[in-house]
N, C-alpha and C positions, 0 to 999 in steps of 0.2 A: 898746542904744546909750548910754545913760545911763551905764551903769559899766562904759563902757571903757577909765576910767582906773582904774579899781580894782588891775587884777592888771600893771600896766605901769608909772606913772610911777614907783615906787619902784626896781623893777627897771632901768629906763632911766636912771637919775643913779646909781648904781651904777656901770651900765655904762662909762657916761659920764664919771665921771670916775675912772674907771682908766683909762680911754684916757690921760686927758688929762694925769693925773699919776702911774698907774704905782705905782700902792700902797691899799689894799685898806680902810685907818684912816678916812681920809675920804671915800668912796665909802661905806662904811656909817654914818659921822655923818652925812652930808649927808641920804643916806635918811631916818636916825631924825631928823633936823632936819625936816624934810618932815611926815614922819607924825606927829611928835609937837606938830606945829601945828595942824595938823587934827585931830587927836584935840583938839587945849585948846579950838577954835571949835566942834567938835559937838553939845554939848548946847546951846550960843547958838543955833546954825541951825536945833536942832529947838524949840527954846523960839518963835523968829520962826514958823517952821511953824504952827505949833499956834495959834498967838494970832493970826496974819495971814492964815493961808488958803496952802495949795502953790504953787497959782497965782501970786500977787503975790510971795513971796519968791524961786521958783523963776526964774521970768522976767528977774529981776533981776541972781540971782546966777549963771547961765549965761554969761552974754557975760564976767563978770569972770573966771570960771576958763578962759575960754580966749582972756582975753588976759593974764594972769597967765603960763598954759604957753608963749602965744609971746614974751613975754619973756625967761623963764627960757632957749627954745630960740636964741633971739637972743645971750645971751650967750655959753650954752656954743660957741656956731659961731664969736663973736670971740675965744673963749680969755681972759674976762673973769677977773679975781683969783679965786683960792679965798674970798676975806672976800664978794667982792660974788655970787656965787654962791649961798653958802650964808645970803646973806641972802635972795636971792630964794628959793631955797627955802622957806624960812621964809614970805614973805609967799605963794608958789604953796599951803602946804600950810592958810595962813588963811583962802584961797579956796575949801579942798573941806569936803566935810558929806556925813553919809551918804545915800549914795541909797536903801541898804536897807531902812533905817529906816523912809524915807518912803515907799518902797512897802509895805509891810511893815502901816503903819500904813493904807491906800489900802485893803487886802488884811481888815482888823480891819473896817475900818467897812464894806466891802462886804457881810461875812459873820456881820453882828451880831447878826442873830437866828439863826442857826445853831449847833448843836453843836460841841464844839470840836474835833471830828474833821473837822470840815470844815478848820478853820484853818490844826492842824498838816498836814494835807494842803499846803497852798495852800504854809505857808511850809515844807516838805520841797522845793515845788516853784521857791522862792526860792534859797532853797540851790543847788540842781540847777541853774539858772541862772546863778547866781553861779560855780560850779565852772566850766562849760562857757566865762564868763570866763575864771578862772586857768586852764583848759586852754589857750587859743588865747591869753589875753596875753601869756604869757610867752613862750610858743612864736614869735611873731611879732616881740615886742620885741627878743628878744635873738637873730633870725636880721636883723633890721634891723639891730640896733648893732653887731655883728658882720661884717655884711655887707663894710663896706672904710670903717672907722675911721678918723680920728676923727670924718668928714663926718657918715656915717649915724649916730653917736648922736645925733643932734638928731632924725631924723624921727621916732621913734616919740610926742616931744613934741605936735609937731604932727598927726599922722593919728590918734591917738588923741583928741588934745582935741579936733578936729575932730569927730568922729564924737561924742563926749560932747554937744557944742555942739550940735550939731542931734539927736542925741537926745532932749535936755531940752527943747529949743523947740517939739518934740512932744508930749511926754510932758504938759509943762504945759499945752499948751492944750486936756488933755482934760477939757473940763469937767466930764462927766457920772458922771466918775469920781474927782472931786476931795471930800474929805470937807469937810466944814464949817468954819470955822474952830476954834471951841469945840464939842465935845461933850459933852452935857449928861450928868452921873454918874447911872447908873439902879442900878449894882452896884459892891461892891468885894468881890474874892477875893482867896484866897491859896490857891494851889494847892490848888484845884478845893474850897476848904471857904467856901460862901458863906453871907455873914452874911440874917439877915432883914432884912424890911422895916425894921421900928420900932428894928434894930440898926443900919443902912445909915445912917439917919438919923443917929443919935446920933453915929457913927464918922464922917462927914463933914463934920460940923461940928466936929468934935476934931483933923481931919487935914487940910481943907480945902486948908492953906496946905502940907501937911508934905513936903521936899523929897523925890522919889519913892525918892532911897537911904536913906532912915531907915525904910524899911518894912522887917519881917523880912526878912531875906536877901537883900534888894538888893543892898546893895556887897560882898555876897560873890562875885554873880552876875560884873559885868562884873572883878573882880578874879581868877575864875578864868579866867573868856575873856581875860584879858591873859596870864595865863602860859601857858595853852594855845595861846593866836595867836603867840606870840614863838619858840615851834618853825616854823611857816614860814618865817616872814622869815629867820629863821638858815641855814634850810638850804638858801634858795635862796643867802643868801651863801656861803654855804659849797659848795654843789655849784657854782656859777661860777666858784668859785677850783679846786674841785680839777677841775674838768673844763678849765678854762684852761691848768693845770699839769702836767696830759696831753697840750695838742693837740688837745682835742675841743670846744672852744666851740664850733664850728657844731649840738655835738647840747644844747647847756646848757639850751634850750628846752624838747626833749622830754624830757630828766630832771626838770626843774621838773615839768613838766607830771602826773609819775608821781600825785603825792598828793593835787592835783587830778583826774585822773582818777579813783579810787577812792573821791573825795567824791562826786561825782557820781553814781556807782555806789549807795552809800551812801544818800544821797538819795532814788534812785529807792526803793531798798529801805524806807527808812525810812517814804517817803509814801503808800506804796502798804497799809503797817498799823494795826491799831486798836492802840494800847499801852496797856496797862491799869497798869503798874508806877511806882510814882511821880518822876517825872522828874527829880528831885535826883539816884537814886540810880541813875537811867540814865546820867545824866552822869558820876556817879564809874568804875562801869564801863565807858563809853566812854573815859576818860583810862588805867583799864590797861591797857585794849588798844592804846591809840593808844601810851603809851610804852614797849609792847613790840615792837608794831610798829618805831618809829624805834631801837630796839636792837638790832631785825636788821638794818638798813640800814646802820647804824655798823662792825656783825661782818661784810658784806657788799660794803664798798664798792669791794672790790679787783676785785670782778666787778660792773660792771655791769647786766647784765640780771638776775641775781641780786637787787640791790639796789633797783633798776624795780620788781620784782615786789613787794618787801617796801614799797616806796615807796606802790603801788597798795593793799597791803593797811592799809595804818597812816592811808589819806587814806579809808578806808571809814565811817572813824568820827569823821569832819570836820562835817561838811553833819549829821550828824543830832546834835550838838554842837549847832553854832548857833540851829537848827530848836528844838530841846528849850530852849533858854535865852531864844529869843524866846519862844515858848509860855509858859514862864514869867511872864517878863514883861507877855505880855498877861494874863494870869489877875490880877497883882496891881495892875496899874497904874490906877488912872481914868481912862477913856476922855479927860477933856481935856489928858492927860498922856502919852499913849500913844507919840507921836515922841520925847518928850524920854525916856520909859522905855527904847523899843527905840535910841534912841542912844546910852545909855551902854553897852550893849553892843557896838555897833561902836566905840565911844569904848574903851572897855579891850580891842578884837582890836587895836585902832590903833593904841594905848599899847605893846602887845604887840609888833606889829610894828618900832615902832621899836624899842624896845629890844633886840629879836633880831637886828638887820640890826646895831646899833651895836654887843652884844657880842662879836658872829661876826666885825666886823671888826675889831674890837681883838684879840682871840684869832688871828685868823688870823696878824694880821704876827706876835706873838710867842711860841707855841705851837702853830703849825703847824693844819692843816685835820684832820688824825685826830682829835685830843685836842679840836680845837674842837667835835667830832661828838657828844661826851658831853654839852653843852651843851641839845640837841634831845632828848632823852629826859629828862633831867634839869627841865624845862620841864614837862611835859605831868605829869610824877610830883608837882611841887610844885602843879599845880589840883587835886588829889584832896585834900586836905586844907581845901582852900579852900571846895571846893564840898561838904565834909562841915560845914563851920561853918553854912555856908547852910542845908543841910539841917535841923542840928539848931533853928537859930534859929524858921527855920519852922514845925516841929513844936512848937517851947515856945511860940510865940505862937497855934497851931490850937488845942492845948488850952486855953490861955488864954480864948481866944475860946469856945467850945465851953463853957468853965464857967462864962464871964458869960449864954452866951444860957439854960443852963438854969436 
């Protein structure tokens, strides 16, 4: 219930306002205005998280994002200016923080002394949840805004932050599942190479304060989930313009839906294994499949079900993307930094997303929805490179490591 605005509010002001104005430019700045506010406030919210306790931030900041959404939904239904819109955007998208993160981190400190095959279990199973989201939000958002225009784009505002709203008001008051405020550093790795004791020490008093991207391969991390996340957002802009430009909005839902389904898929498959291969370089091969997948859906789009199929196989290798980059993360981060760690990775899917949804809609008025479609494979081709720098940085700091402790 908590992230039921995840796979919708972007989708919805989209919608929303091409209803209302009839051209595709600002319906996707407005999104990237949204997302990319909330992506600037995420590491804040997880920084509060961590230092304040879930409980006390969470409780507080619930009722504000769902009167944020009903404001935003308030104007759109007066036919408010495009300027005052897209400011409320901006302060709705100052409102959200990742939910994933903070379960995710809920998820680390329940399973602390456990193997980490337990973990990537847990969050494969995050993933898989998350999908089974963008399966039904979009499906649902855009059979609502669709429904009989321009009224019904407002409701998915509201039934969705609704349901967000009392999700979180439960979600928070589960105490017993609530981690500590600060957790106390017992370990630091870096993929799966851990230091000793009498090293742990030395290296935590050298890093203590050290912001968690300056460790090897961090801001490689959420810089490759920005360009990998920005093949979404584009192509769900992109498949509502050419499915609009068909006559087939009422199915935009279940096309979206395609590569969330095959995450989910993914997911399952991914969680249910022991992987012994080093997870940098599972990620690089999950991004050529993923941009060969979105190259058949490009070579495919004139059919449909055709291109459903490819859509399904290209969202296989989503969910265990995310899954392997939290994992990640958890391995190198200090447990009293773990929200703020796993949030720059929804902080660069979110970066991501806006930028996919703003360049799809810029492309779309002026080179058309085909040409726009090489944008989505071209995306997912530019993280392999990214997350090869990570990789290497990693491996020169393990040696590193590795030749001071002997």
């Amino acid at each position: 219930m908590t992230r039921a605005t995840m796979s919708t509010i972007g989708l919805s002001m989209i919608l929303c306002l091409n209803n209302l104005y009839n051209e595709w430019t600002s319906a996707g700045l407005m999104s990237a205005v949204y997302v990319l506010a909330a992506a600037f406030v995420t590491p804040v919210y997880a920084r509060l998280f961590d230092k304040y306790g879930q409980r006390k931030v969470g409780l507080i900041t619930a009722p504000i994002q769902f009167a944020a959404l009903l404001t935003f939904a308030a104007a759109a239904y007066m036919r408010a200016p495009l300027p005052v819109l897209f400011a409320l955007a901006v302060i709705t998208g100052l409102c959200m923080y990742s939910v994933g993160a903070v379960v995710r981190t809920r998820w680390a400190w329940a399973l602390r002394d456990k193997p980490d095959d337990y973990l990537n279990t847990a969050y494969a199973l995050e993933s898989a949840i998350d999908e089974i989201i963008f399966i039904l939000g979009p499906i649902a958002a855009a059979t609502i805004s669709t429904a009989h225009p321009p009224v019904t784009t407002i409701i998915p505002f509201i039934l969705f932050g609704g349901i967000n709203f009392v999700g979180a008001m439960i979600f928070y008051n589960l105490k017993s599942a609530t981690p500590p405020a600060v957790v106390t550093v017992h370990e630091i790795t870096v993929d799966d190479t851990s230091l000793t004791s009498a090293s742990t020490k030395r290296a935590q008093n050298r890093i203590k304060d050290r912001n968690i991207l300056l460790y090897p391969g961090m801001l490689m991390l959420p810089l490759g989930i920005l360009a990998f996340n920005s093949t979404f957002s584009a192509f769900d802009v992109i498949m509502t313009a050419i499915l609009k430009g068909r006559g087939l909005a009422h199915i935009t839902g279940f096309m979206l839906a395609t590569i969330a389904l095959g995450s989910l898929i993914g997911a399952l498959i991914f969680g249910s294994r022991k992987h012994t291969h080093n997870s940098w370089m599972r990620m690089m091969g999950f991004m050529v499949a993923l941009a060969t997948g979105i190259v058949a859906i490009g070579l495919s789009v004139q059919w449909l079900p055709l291109a459903a199929f490819f859509g399904v196989f290209a969202g296989l290798f989503v969910s265990p993307t995310y899954a392997t980059a939290n994992l990640v993360m958890r391995q190198t981060a200090p447990q009293h930094k773990l929200t703020e760690g796993l949030s720059w990775i929804s902080t660069g899917g979110t970066i991501g997303s806006s930028l996919g949804s703003a360049v799809a809609g810029i492309f779309l008025d002026h080179v058309g929805a085909l040409t726009t479609l090489h944008f989505l494979w071209l995306s997912a081709a530019i993280a392999f490179p990214i997350f090869l720098v990570g990789y290497m940085q990693v491996r020169a700091a393990n040696k590193k490591m590795q030749q001071g402790i002997k």
